[in-house]
C-alpha positions as CSV (number, residue, x, y, z in Angstrom):
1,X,48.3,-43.6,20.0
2,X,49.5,-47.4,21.4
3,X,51.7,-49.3,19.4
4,X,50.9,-52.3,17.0
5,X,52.3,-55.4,15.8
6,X,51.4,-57.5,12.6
7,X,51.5,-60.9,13.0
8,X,54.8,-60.9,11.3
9,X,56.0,-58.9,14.6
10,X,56.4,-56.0,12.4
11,X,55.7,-52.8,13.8
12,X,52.5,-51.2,12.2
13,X,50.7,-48.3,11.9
14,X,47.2,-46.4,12.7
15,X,46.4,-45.7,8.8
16,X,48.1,-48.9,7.3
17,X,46.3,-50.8,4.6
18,X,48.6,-53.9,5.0
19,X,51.8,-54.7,6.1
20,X,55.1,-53.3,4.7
21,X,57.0,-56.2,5.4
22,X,54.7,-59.5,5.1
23,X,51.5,-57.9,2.9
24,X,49.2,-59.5,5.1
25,X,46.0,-57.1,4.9
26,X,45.4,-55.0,8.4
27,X,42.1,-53.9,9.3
28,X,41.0,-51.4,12.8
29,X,38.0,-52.5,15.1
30,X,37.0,-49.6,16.4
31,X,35.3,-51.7,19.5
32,X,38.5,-53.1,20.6
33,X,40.7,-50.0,19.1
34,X,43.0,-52.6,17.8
35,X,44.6,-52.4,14.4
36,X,45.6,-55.9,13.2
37,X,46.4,-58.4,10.7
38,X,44.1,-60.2,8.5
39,X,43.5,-63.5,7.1
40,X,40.7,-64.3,4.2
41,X,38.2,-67.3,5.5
42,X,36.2,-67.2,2.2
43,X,33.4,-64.8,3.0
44,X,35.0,-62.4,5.5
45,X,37.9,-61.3,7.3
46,X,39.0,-62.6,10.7
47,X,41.6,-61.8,13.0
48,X,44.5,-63.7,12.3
49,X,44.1,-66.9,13.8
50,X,41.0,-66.0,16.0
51,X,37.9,-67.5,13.8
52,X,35.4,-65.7,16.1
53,X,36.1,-62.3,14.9
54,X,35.0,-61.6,11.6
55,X,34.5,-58.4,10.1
56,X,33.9,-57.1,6.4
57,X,36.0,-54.2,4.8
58,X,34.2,-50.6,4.7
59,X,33.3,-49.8,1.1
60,X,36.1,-47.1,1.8
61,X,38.7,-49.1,1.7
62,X,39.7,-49.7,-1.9
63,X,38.6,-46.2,-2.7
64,X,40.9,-43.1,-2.6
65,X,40.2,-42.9,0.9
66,X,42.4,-45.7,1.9
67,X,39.7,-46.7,4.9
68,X,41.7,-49.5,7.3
69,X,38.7,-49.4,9.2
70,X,36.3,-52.9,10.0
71,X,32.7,-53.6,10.5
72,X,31.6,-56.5,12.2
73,X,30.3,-59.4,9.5
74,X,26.8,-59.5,11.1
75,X,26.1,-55.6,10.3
76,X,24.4,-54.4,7.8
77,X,26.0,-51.2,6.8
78,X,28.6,-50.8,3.8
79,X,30.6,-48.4,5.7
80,X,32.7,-47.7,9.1
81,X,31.5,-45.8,11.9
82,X,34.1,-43.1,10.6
83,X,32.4,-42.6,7.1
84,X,29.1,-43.0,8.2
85,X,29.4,-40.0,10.0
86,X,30.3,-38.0,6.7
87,X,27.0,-35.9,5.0
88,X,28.4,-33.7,2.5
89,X,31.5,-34.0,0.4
90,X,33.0,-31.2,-2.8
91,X,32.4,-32.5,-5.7
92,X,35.0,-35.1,-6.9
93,X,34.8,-34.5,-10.3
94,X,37.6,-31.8,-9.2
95,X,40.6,-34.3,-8.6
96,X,42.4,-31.8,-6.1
97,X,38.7,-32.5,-3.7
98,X,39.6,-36.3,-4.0
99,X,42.7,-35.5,-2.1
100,X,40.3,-32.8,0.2
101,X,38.1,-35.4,1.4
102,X,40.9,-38.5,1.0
103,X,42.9,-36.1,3.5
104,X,39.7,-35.4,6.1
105,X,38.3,-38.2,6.5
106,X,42.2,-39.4,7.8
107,X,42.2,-36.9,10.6
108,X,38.5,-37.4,11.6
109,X,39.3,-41.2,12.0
110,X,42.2,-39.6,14.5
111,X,39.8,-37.7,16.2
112,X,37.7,-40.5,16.2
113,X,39.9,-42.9,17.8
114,X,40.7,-40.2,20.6
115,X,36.9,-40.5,21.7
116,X,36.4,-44.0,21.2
117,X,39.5,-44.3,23.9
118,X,38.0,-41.6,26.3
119,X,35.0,-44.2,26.3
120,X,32.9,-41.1,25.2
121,X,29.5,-41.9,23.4
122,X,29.4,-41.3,19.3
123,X,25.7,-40.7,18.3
124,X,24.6,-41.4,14.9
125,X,22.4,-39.0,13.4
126,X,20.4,-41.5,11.5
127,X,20.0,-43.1,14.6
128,X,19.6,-40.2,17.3
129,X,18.3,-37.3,15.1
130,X,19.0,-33.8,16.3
131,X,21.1,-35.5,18.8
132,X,23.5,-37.2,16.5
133,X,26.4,-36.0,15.3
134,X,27.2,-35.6,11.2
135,X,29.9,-34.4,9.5
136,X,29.2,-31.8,6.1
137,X,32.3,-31.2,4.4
138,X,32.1,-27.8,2.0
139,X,34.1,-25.7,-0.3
140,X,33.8,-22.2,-1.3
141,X,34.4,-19.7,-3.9
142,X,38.0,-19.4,-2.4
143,X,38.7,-22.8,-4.1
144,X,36.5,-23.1,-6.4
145,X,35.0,-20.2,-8.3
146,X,32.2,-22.1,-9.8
147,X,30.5,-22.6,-6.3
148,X,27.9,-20.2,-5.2
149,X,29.1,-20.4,-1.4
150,X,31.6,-17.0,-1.4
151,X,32.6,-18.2,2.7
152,X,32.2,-21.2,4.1
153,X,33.5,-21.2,7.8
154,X,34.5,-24.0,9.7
155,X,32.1,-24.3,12.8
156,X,29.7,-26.5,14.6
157,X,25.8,-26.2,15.3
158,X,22.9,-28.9,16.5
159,X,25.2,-31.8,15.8
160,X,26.3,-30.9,12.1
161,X,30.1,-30.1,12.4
162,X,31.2,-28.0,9.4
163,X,34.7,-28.3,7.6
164,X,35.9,-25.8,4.5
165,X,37.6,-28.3,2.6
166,X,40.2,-25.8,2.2
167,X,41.4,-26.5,5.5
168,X,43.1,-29.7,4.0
169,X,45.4,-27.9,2.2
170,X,48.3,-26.9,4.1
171,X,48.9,-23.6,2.4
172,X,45.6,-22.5,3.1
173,X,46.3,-23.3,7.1
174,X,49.6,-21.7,6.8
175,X,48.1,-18.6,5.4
176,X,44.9,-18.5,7.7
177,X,47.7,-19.0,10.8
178,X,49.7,-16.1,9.6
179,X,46.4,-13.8,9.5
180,X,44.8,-14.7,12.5
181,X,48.2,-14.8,14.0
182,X,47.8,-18.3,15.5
183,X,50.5,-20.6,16.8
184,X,49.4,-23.3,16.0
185,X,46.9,-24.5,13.5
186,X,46.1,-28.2,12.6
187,X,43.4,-29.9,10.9
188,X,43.3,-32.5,13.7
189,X,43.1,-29.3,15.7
190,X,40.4,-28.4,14.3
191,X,38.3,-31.5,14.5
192,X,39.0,-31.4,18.0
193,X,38.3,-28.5,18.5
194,X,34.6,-28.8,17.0
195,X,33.9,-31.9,18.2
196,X,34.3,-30.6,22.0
197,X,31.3,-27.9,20.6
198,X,29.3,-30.9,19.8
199,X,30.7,-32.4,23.6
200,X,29.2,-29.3,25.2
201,X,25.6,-29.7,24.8
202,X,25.7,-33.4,26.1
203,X,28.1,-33.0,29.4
204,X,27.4,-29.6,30.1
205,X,24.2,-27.9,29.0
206,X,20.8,-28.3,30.6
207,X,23.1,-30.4,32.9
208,X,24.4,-30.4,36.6
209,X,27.7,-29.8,35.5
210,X,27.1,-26.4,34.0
211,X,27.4,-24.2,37.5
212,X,30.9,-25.3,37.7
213,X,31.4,-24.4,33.8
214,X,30.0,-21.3,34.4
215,X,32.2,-20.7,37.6
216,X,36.2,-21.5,35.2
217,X,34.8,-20.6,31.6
218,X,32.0,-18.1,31.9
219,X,28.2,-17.4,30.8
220,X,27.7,-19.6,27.9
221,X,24.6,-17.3,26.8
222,X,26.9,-14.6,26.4
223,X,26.1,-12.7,23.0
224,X,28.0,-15.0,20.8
225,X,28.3,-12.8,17.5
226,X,28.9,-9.7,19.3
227,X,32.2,-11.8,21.4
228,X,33.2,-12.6,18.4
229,X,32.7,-9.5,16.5
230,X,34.9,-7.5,19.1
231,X,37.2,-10.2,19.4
232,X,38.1,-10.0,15.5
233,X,38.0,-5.9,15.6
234,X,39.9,-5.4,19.1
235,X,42.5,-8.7,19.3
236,X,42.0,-10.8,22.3
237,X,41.7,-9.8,26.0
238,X,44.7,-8.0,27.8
239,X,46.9,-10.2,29.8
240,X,44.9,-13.8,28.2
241,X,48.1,-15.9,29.1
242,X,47.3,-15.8,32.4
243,X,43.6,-17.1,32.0
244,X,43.0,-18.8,28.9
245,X,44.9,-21.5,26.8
246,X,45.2,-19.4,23.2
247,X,43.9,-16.0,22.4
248,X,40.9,-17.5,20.8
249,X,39.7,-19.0,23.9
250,X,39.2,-15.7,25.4
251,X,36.9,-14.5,22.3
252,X,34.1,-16.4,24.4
253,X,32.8,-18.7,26.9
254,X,32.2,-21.8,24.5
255,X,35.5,-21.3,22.3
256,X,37.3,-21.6,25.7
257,X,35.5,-24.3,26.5
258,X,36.2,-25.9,22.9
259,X,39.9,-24.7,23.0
260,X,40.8,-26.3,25.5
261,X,38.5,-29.7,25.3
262,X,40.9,-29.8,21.7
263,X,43.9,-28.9,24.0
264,X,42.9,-32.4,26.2
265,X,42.3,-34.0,23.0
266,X,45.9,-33.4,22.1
267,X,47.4,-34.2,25.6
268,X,46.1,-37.2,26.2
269,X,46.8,-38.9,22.9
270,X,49.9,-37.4,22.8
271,X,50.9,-38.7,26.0
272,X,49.7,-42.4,25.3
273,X,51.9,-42.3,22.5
274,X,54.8,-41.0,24.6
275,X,54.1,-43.7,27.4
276,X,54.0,-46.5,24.3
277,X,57.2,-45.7,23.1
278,X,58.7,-45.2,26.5
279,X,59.2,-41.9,26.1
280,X,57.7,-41.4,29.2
281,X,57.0,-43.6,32.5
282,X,53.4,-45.3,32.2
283,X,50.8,-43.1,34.1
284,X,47.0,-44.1,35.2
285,X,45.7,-40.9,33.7
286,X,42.1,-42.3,34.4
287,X,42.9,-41.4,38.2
288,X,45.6,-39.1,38.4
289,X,45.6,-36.2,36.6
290,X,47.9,-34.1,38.4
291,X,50.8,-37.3,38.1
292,X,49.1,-36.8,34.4
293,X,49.1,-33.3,33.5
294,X,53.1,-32.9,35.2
295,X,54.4,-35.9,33.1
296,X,52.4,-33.6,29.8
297,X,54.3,-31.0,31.3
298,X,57.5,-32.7,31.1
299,X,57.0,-34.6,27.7
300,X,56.4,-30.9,26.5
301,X,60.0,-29.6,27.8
302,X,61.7,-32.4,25.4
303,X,59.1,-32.2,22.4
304,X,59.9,-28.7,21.6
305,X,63.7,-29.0,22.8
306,X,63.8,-31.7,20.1
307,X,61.9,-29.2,17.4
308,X,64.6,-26.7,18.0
309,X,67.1,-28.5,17.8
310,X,66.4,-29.1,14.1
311,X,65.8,-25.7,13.4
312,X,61.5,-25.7,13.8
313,X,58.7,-23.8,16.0
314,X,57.5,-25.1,19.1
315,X,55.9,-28.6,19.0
316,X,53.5,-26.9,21.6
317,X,53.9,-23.4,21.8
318,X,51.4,-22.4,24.4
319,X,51.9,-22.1,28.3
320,X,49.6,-24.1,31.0
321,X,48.6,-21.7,33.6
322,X,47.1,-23.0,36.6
323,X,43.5,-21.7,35.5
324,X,44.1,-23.1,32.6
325,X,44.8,-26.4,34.4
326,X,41.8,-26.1,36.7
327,X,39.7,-26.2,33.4
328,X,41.2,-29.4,31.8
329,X,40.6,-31.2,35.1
330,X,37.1,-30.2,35.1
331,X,37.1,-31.8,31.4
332,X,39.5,-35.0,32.5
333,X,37.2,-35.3,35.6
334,X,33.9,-35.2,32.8
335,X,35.5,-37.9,30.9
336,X,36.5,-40.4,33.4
337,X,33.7,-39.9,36.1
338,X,30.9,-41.9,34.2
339,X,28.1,-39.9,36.4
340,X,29.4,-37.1,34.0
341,X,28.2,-39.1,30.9
């Protein structure tokens, strides 16, 4: 994440409403991914002191789920290209599913921002049909007894990405990491991680690029349930490390494939907010992704020294073999080579 700057010159940040220090109102244009401050000109907002960009609020904003995010003043819709991309919430008669969805819709706007700065295409599903990406948001007997639902997973198909609401509470993560004996588990994670399901079938399926996915991740038409039924019975592969990014990559072709898309996710955010805080030297990641991947590499080395030091786990406890690293050039070299899109 790049840094920001009210016009105050204090420093601001991705999910502020307004500014701490002056009030003035803040607002995020997802065209330019700017977040910035705000003045009134009677029947819209505008960038502070630019009159030629004027944008309305999304009807989220002044609701519980704290929206920052703009639409331009000529459009027609009442909501952000965030929230339009919700389907299905829980019911919010329940109070505890205000904060569910209040606590979602944050780390899809996250997710979100980490495409729109990839350049990578967002289709709307009103807009592109089967095509189109929608988000349904569920709950489950687990959380609520008075649903029918006894299991909702957390999963992706044609375009409709699935989230258990559950997964917004962080004793439900906590418990889920402990029995699947992950090392790491996020909800950001986890729209990453289905989002680069949803990636799949537009860079990589019925596409040129599939040989060379088939050649570092496998036979995508490998029996999907069956992977995954082994994989749940008999623990990962022997040895993984060595070839795969977490032990759930190596259930099946695609979860690699979406394991470590989320794993590029993370990097490369991760590393512009590194670089913005000079944390790290500036790098052209667009060109160079071996300069890229080593300063990851290094940024890693201080980011869990630093969580140690004050007595936590690993920032990023996994290990970046170089298959795994031949894999997440094949995605940086999808993202950046615009043949790929």
């Amino acid at each position: 994440m790049r840094r920001f700057y009210c016009q105050c010159g204090q420093e601001i940040f991705f999910e502020n409403l307004y500014c701490n220090a002056c009030s003035t109102q803040l607002g995020f244009d997802p065209k330019q991914q700017m977040l910035f401050s705000l003045e009134n000109n009677g029947n819209s907002w505008q960038h502070y002191k630019k009159e030629t960009q004027q944008f309305r609020f999304c009807e989220h904003r002044h609701h519980e789920m704290a929206c920052n995010w703009l639409i331009d003043v000529n459009s027609t819709d009442q909501q952000c290209m965030s929230c339009q991309l919700t389907r299905k919430i829980p019911n919010q008669s329940n109070s505890n599913n205000v904060r569910r969805w209040s606590i979602l819709e944050s780390a899809k706007r996250r997710m979100i921002y980490g495409l729109l700065r990839l350049n990578l295409a967002i289709p709307l599903r009103e807009q592109n049909g089967a095509k189109g990406l929608i988000f349904d948001f569920l709950e489950d007997q687990r959380s609520n007894p008075a649903i029918k639902e006894k299991h909702i997973n957390s999963g992706h198909k044609n375009g409709v990405i699935t989230m258990n609401v559950a997964e917004a509470d962080g004793s439900y993560r906590e418990a889920a990491r402990e029995a699947m004996n992950e090392a790491y588990r996020s909800l950001l994670g986890h729209f990453r991680h289905e989002i680069g399901h949803f990636y799949f079938s537009g860079l990589i399926l019925n596409t040129v690029n599939y040989n060379e996915f088939e050649r570092l991740f496998g036979d995508s038409g490998t029996d999907y349930r069956a992977a995954l039924k082994k994989y749940y019975s008999e623990g990962p592969t022997a040895n993984w490390q060595r070839r795969f990014i977490s032990a759930y990559a190596s259930s099946h072709p695609l979860e690699d494939w979406a394991e470590t898309w989320a794993h590029y996710m993370l990097m490369s955010e991760t590393v512009e907010t590194a670089v913005a805080f000079g944390v790290v030297p500036m790098v052209d990641s667009e060109n160079h992704f071996d300069v890229w991947i080593n300063v990851w590499l290094q940024l890693v080395v201080v980011m869990n020294a630093l969580n140690r030091s004050i007595g936590n786990s690993d920032a990023y406890p996994f290990v970046v073999t170089e298959t795994v690293r031949s894999k997440l050039k094949f995605i940086h070299e999808l993202v950046h080579d615009k043949e790929y899109q």
